[in-house]
DRENSEFI-308423 format. One line per field, with one value per residue (C-alpha): x, y, z. Coordinates in nm, 2 decimals. Example, Ala and Ser with C-alpha at 12.3 -4.5 7.8 and 13.67 -1.06 7.14 Angstrom:
REM DRENSEFI-308423
xx	(1.23, 1.37)
yy	(-0.45, -0.11)
zz	(0.78, 0.71)
***
This chain:
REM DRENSEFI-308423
xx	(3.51, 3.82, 3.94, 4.29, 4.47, 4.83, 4.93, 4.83, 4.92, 5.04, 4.89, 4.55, 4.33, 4.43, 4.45, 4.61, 4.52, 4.32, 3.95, 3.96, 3.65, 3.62, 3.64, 4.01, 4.22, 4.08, 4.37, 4.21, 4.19, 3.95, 3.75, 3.49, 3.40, 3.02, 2.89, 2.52, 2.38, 2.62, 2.86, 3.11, 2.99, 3.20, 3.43, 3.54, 3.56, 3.93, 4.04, 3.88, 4.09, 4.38, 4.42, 4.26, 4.33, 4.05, 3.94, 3.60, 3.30, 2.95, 2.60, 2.33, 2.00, 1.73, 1.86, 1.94, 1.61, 1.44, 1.66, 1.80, 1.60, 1.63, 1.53, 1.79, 2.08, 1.98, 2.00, 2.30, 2.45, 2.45, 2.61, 2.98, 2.90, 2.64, 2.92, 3.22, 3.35, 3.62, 3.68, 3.49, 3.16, 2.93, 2.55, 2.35, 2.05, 1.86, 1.77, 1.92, 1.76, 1.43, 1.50, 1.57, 1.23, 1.02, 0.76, 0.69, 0.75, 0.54, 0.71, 0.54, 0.67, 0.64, 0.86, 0.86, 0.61, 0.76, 0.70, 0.94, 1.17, 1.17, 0.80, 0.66, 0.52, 0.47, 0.68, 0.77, 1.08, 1.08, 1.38, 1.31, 1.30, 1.60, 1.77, 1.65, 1.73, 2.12, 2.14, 2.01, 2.27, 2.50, 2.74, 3.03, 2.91, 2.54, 2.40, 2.08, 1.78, 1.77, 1.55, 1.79, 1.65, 1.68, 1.87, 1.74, 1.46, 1.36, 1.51, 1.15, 1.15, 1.53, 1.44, 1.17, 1.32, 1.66, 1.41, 1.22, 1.57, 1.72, 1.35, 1.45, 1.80, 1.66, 1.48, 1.75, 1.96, 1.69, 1.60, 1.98, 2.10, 1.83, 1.91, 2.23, 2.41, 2.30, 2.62, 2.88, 3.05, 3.00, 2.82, 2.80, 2.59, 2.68, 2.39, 2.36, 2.42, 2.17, 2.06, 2.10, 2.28, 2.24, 2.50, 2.23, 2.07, 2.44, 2.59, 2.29, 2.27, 2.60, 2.60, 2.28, 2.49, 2.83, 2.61, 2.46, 2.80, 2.85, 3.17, 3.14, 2.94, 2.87, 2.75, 2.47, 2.29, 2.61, 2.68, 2.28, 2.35, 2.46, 2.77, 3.12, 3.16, 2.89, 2.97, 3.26, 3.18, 2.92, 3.19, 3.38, 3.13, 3.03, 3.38, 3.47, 3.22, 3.19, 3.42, 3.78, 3.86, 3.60, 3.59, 3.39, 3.23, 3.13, 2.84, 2.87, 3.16, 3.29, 3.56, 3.96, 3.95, 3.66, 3.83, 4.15, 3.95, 3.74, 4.10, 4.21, 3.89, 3.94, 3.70, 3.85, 3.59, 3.44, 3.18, 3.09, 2.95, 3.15, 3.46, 3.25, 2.97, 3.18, 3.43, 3.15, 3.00, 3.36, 3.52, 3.85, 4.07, 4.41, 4.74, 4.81, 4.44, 4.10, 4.05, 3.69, 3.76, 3.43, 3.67, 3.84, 4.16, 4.24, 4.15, 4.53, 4.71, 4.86, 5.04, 4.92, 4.56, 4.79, 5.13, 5.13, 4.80, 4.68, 4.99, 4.94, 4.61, 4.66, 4.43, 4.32, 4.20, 4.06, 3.88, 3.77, 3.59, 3.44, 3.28, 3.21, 3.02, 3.19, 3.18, 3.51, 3.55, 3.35, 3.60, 3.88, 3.79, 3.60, 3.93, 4.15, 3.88, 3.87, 4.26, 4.30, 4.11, 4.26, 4.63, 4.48, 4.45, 4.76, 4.96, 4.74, 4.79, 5.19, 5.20, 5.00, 5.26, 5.54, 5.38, 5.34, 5.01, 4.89, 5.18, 5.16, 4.78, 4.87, 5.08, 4.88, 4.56, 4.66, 4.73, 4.44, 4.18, 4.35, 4.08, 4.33)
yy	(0.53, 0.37, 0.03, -0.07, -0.44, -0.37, -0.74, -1.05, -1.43, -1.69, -2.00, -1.83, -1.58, -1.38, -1.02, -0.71, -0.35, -0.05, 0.14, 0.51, 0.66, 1.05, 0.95, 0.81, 0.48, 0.17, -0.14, -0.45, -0.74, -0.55, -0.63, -0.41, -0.38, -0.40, -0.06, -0.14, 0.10, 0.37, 0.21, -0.10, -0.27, -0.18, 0.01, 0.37, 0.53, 0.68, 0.27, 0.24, 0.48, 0.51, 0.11, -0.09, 0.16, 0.11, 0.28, 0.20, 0.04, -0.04, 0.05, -0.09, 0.07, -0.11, -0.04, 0.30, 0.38, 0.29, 0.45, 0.72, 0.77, 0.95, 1.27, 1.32, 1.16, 1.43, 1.68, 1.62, 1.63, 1.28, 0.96, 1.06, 1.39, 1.22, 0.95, 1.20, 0.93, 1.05, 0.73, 0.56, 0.40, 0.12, 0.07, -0.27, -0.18, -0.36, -0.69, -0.92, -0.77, -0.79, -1.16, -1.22, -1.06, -1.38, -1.42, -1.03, -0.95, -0.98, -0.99, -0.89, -0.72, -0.36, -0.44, -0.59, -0.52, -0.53, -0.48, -0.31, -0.55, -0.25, -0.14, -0.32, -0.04, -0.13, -0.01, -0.06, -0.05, -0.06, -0.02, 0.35, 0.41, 0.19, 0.45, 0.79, 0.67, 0.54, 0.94, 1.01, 0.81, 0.94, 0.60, 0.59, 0.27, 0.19, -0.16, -0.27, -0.39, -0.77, -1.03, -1.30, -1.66, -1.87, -2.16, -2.49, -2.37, -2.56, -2.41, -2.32, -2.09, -1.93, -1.89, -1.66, -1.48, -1.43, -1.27, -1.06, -0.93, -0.85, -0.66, -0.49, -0.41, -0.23, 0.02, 0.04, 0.17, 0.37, 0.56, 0.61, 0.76, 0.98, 1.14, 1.33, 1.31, 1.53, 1.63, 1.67, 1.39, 1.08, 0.79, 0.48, 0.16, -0.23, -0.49, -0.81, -1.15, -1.42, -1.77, -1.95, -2.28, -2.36, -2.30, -2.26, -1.96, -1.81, -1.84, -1.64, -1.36, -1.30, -1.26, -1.00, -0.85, -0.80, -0.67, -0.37, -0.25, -0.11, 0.01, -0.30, -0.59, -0.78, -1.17, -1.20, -1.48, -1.68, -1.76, -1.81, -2.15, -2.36, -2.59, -2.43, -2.64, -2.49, -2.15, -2.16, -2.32, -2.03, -1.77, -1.94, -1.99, -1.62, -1.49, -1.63, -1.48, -1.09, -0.88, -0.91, -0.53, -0.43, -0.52, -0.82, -0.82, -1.13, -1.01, -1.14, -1.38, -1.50, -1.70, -1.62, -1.93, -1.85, -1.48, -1.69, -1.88, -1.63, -1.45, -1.70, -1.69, -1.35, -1.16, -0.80, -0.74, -0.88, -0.77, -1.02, -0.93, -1.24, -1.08, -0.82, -1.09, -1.35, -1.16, -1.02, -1.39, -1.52, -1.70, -1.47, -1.55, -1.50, -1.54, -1.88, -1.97, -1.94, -1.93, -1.97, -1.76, -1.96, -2.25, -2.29, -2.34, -1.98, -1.91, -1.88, -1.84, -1.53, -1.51, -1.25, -1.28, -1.26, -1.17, -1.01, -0.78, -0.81, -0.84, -0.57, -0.80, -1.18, -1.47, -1.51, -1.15, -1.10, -1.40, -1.29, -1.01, -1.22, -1.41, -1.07, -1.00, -0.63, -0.42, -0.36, -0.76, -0.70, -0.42, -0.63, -0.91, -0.73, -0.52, -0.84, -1.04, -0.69, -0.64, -1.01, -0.98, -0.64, -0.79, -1.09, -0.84, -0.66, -0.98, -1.12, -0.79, -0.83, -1.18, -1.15, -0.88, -1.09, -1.38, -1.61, -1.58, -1.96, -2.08, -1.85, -1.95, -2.31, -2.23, -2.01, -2.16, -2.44, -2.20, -1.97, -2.26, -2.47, -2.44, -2.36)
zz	(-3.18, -3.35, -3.30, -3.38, -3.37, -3.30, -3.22, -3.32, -3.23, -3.51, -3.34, -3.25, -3.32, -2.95, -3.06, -2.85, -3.00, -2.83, -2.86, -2.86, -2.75, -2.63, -2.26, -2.37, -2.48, -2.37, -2.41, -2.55, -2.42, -2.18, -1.88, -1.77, -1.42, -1.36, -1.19, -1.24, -1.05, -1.08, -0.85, -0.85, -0.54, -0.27, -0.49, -0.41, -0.72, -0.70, -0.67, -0.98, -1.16, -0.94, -0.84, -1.07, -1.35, -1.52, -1.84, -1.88, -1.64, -1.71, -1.63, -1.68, -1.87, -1.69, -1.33, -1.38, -1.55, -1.22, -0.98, -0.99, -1.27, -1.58, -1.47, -1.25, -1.44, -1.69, -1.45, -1.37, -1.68, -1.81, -1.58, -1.58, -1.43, -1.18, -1.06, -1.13, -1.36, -1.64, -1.81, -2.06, -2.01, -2.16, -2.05, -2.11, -2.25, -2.03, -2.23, -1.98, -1.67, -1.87, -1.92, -1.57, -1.49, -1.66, -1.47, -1.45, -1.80, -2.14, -2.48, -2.79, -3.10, -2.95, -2.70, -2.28, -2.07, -1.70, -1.39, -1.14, -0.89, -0.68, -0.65, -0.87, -1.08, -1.43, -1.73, -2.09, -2.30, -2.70, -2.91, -2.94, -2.57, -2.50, -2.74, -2.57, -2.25, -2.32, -2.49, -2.15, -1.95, -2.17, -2.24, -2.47, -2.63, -2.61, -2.62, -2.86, -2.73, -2.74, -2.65, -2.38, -2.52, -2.16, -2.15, -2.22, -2.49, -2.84, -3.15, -3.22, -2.96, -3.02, -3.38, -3.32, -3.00, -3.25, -3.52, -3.30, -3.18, -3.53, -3.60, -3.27, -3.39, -3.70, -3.52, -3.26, -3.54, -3.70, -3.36, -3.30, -3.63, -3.60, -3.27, -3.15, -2.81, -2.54, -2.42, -2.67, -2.72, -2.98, -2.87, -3.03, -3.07, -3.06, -3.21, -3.01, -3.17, -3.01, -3.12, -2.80, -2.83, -3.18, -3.45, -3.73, -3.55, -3.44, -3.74, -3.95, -3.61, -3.67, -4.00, -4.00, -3.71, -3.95, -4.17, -4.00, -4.02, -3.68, -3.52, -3.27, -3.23, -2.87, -2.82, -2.59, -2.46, -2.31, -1.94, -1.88, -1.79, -2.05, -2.04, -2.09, -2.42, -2.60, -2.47, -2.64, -2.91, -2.97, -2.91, -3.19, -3.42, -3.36, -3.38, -3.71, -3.91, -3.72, -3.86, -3.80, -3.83, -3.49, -3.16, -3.04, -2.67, -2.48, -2.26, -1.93, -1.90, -1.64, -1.46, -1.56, -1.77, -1.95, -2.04, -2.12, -2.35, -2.52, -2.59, -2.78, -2.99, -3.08, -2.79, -2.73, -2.45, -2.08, -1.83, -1.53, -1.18, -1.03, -0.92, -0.70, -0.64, -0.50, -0.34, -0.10, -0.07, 0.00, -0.26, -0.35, -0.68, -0.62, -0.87, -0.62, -0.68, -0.54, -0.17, 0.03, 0.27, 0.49, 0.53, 0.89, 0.76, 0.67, 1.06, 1.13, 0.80, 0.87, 0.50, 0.23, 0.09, -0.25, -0.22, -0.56, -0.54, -0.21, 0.07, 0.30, 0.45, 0.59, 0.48, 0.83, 0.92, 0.59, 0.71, 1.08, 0.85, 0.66, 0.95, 1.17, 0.86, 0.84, 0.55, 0.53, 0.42, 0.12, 0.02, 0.07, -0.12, -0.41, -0.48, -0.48, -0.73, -0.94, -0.91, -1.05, -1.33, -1.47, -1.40, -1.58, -1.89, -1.86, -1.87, -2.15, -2.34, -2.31, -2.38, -2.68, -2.76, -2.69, -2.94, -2.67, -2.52, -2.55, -2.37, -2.09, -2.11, -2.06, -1.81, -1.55, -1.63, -1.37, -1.11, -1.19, -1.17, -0.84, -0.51, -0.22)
***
């Protein structure tokens, strides 16, 4: 993998350059959309590529461990042959899922004891395993096991979950230099900086993270519930100390102005579930703003859903699918949230190009955030 900045901004720390992986070029600022188990939700595949234009997704370890399984994704001839996917790939290693699993998981030094959501069959991933089966899945960029410290916990607690995490990270990085892909391409692997809330803990994460010296490095543990001041205040404190010179991904974040944000901070990557989440629950963001399509009012607004991504479907039939409940409304409004976010990027990309990124930020930011 090789990361290069080719643009820069001189009132921020925004960055434009690219990530070239063997699956092809990625354009940073990216975001990611979420294909956890195999699929973006309601998604075709071909809109992926074709519409949205996208040049790399993500999957998520835990998930596809369970179903399909690793048996068959290995049959197949690793995940971008199983999905017919061409493009570049990343896979979570499973950490977060693990965390959301509290009351059916055990932690010890080993690893995380869990039960199944599906079946509830019991399992266990260690570092080691973690590793064999992202060789399995076959991602571009594998993530490191982590340990997810929840959010509010004493700095006790995220002490010890951050050190049991950089213990993991050590023998995520043993296990993985000492195996080779399985299909004949590179892969590689990003540590996770975690800490929870506190600067303190962030501050020394990241800097055992920068010193692992891997070709990227990820922040974890954000967007779990804490206010949006810490958040970034986290991401900033992270971001000045990781290395300049690789790419930096913020797990799981989040709303357009959070992205924005992040930007500015020097974040070249995104992943979040919202756009496809709440598209199919009903809230769609638009470049005019963010419309819940549950409200009356759209009943018999017949102008574009967005007349930039979206015009060939009015507000209010977009609207009678959501309330018939058909499938095709969760199409509809997962493409628009998705299309949003990826002409969020390209503009971003330019502007930062064009040295101007934080005023257009302050400019469409209004827009961006206003409820219709």
């Amino acid at each position: 993998m090789k990361f290069t900045i080719t643009h820069s901004q001189p009132d921020s720390n925004a960055r434009a350059g690219s990530i070239e992986t063997e699956h092809g070029t990625i354009q940073t600022p990216v975001f990611m959309p979420v294909g956890t188990q195999a699929t973006v939700k309601g998604i075709y595949r071909e809109q992926l590529s074709e519409d949205l234009k996208a040049k790399i997704i993500l999957g998520n370890t835990y998930h596809l461990y369970l179903r399909p399984g690793t048996d068959i994704i290995k049959q197949a001839g690793g995940l971008h042959k199983f999905i017919g996917w061409e493009n570049a790939m990343l896979t979570d290693s499973g950490g977060f899922q693990v965390y959301s699993l509290s009351e059916n998981r055990k932690l010890n030094e080993e690893g995380a004891d869990f039960k199944s959501h599906i079946d509830g069959s019991k399992h266990f991933f260690t570092p080691e395993n973690v590793m064999d089966i992202q060789r399995i899945i076959g991602a571009d960029i594998m993530m490191a096991f982590d340990e997810c410290a929840p959010y509010p916990c004493t700095h006790e607690y995220a002490e010890k979950s951050m050190e049991l995490t950089h213990r993991w990270l050590k023998r995520c990085i043993k296990r993985f230099d000492s195996t080779e892909p399985l299909y004949g391409y590179k892969q590689t692997l990003f540590p996770i900086v975690q800490g929870s809330v506190y600067n303190d803990l962030r501050k020394r994460s990241a800097e055992f993270v920068a010193s692992c010296e891997r070709e990227g490095n990820a922040i974890g543990g954000v967007s779990v519930g804490e206010p949006t001041e810490l958040m970034y205040e986290i991401t900033e404190t992270v971001c000045a100390i990781l290395p300049k010179d690789k790419p930096r991904y913020l797990m799981g974040v989040g709303k357009p102005e959070n992205i924005l944000e992040a930007i500015s901070m020097g974040v070249d990557m995104f992943d979040c579930v919202m756009p496809t989440r709440n598209g199919r629950n009903g809230t769609v963001f638009t470049t005019e703003g963010i419309i819940n399509l549950k409200n009356t009012k759209w009943k018999d607004d017949f102008s574009p859903l967005d007349p930039i991504l979206t015009p060939e479907y009015s507000k209010a039939y977009i609207k009678h699918l959501c309330m018939a409940q058909e499938m095709l409304f969760a199409m509809v409004a997962s493409r628009q949230n998705l299309k949003l976010y990826m002409w969020l990027m390209e503009n971003a990309r330019e502007k930062i190009k064009e040295g101007n990124f934080e005023s257009w930020k302050k400019q469409i930011l209004p827009k961006l955030t206003k409820r219709l």
